[in-house]
TIDODO-228692 format. One line per 5 residues: number of its first residue (from 1); for each residue y, x, z of N, C-alpha, C, O. Coordinates in steps of 0.2 Angstrom, whole numbers, padded with zeros to 4 digits, m for minus. Atoms other than C-alpha are relative to their C-alpha. Example, Ala and Ser with C-alpha at 12.3 -4.5 7.8 and 13.67 -1.06 7.14 Angstrom:
BEGIN
1	m0006,0004,0000,m0022,0062,0039,0006,0004,0000,0005,0009,0003; m0006,m0004,m0001,m0005,0068,0036,0005,m0004,0003,0011,m0001,0004;
//
This chain:
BEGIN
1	m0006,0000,0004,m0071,0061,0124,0001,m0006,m0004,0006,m0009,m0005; m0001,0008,0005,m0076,0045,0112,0001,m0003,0006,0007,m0004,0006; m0001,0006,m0005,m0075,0034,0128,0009,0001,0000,0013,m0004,m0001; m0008,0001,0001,m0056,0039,0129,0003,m0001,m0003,0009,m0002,m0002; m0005,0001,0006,m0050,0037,0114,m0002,m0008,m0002,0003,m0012,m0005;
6	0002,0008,0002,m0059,0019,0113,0003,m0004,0007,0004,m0010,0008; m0004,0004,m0006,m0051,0016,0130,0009,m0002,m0002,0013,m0006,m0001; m0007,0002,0000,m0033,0020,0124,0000,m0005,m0006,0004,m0009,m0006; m0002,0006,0004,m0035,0009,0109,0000,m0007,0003,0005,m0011,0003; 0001,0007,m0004,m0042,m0005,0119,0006,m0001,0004,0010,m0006,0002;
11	m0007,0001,m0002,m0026,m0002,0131,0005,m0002,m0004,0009,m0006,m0003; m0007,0001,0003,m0014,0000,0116,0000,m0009,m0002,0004,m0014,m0002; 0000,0005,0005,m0023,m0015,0108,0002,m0008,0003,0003,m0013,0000; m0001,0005,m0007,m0020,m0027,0126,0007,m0001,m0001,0011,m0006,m0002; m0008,0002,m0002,m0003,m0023,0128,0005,m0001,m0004,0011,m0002,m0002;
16	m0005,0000,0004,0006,m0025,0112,0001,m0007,0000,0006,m0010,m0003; m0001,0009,0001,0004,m0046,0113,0003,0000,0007,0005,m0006,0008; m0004,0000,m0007,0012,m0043,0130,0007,0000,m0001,0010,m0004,0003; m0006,m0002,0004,0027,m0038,0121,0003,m0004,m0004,0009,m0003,m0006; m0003,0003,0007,0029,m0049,0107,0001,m0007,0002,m0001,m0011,m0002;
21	m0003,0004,m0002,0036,m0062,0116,0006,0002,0003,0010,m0003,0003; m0009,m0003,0000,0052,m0053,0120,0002,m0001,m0009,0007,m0005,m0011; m0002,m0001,0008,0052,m0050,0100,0002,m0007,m0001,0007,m0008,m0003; 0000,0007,0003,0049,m0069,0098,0008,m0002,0003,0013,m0003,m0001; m0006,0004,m0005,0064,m0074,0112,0005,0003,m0003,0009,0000,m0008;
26	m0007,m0003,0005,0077,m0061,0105,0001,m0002,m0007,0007,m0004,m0009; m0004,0002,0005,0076,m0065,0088,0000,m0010,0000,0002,m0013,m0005; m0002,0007,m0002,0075,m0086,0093,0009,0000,0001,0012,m0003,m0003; m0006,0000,m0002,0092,m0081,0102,0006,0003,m0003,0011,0001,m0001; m0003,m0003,0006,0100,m0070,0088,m0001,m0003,m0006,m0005,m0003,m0010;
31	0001,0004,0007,0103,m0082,0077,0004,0002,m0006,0005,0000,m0011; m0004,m0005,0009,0113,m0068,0064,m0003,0003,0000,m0001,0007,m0005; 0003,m0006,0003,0101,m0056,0064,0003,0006,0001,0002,0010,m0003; m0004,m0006,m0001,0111,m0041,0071,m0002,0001,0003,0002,0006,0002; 0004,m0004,m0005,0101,m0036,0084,0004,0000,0007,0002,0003,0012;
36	m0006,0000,m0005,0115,m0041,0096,m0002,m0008,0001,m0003,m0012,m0004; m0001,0006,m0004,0114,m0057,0108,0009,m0003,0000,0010,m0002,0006; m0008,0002,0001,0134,m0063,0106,0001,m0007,0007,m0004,m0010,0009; m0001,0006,m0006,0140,m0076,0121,0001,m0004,m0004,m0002,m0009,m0001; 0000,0006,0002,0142,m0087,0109,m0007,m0004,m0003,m0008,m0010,m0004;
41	0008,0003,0002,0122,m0087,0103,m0003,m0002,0007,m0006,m0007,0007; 0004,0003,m0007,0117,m0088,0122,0003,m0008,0002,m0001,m0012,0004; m0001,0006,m0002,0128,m0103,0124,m0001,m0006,m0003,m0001,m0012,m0001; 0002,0006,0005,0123,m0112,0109,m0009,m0003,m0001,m0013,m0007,m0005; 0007,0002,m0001,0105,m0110,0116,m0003,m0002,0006,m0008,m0001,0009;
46	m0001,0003,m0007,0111,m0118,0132,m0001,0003,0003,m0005,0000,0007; m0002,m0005,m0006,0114,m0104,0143,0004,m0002,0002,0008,m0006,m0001; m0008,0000,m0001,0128,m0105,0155,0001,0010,0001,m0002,0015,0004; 0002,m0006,m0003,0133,m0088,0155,0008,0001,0004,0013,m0003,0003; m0008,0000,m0003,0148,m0081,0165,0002,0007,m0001,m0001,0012,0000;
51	m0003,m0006,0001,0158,m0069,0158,0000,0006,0001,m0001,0011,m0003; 0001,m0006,m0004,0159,m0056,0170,m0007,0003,m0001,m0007,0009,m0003; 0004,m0001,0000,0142,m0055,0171,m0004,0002,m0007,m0009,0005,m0007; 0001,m0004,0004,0140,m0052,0154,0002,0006,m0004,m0002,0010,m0006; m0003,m0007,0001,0152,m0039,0150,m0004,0006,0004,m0005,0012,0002;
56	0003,m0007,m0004,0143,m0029,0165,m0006,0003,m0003,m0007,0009,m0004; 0004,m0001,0001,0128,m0032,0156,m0001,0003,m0007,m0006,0006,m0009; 0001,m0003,0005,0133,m0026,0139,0004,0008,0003,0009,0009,0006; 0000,m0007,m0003,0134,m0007,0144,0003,0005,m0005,0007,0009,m0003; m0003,m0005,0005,0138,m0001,0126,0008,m0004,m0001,0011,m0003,m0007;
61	m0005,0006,0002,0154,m0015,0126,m0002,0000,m0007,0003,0001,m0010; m0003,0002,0007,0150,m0019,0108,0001,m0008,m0002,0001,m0011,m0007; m0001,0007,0000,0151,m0036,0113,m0004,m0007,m0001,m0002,m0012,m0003; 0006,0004,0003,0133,m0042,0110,m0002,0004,0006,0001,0008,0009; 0007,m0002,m0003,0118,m0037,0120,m0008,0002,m0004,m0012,m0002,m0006;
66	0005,m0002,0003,0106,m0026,0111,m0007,m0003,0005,m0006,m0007,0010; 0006,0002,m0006,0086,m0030,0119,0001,0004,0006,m0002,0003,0011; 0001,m0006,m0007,0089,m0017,0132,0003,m0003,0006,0002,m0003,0012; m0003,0003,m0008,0103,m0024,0140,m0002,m0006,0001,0001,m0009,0005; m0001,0006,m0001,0098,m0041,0137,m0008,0000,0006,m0008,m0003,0011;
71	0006,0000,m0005,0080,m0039,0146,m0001,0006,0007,m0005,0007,0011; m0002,m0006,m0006,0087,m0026,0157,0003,m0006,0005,0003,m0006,0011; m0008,0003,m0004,0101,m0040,0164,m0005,m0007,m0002,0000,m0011,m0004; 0001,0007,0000,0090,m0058,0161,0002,m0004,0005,0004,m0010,0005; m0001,0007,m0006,0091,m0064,0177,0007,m0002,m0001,0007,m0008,0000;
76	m0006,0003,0003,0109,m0068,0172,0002,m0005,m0003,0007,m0008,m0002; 0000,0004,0005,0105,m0078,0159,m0006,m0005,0001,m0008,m0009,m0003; 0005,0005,0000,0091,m0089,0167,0000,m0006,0000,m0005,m0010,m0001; m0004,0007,0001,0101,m0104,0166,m0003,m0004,m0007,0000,m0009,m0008; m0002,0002,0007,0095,m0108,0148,m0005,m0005,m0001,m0010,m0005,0001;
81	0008,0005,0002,0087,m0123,0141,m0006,0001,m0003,m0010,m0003,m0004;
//
């Protein structure tokens, strides 16, 4: 039973820096802090993005990209400098 519990920490303790490179990249790209990607922050961090293709990607239209839809829909956005 001690070996399983020292194994899921070890798992947890592996996989959370796996992660924190999303954290880094969104707020890089979220330059107000709302938690929303806007077309106008992707393109000021030299994205090309295309319209359509972002609307698809914002799912809730609030006319940003929370993290879900933006790492759900990147390949969209791989254009960036």
């Amino acid at each position: 039973m001690k070996n399983i519990g020292i194994s899921l920490l070890l798992a947890l303790a592996l996989s959370t820096p796996a992660y924190a490179w999303k954290n880094e990249l969104f707020a890089k790209l979220d330059k107000d802090a709302n938690g929303e990607i806007s077309i106008t922050e992707l393109q000021a961090a030299g994205c090309r993005v295309d319209t359509k293709l972002f609307k698809y990607a914002d799912a809730d239209r609030s006319a940003g990209l929370n993290k879900a839809e933006y790492f759900t829909n990147r390949e969209f956005f791989r254009s960036c400098k």
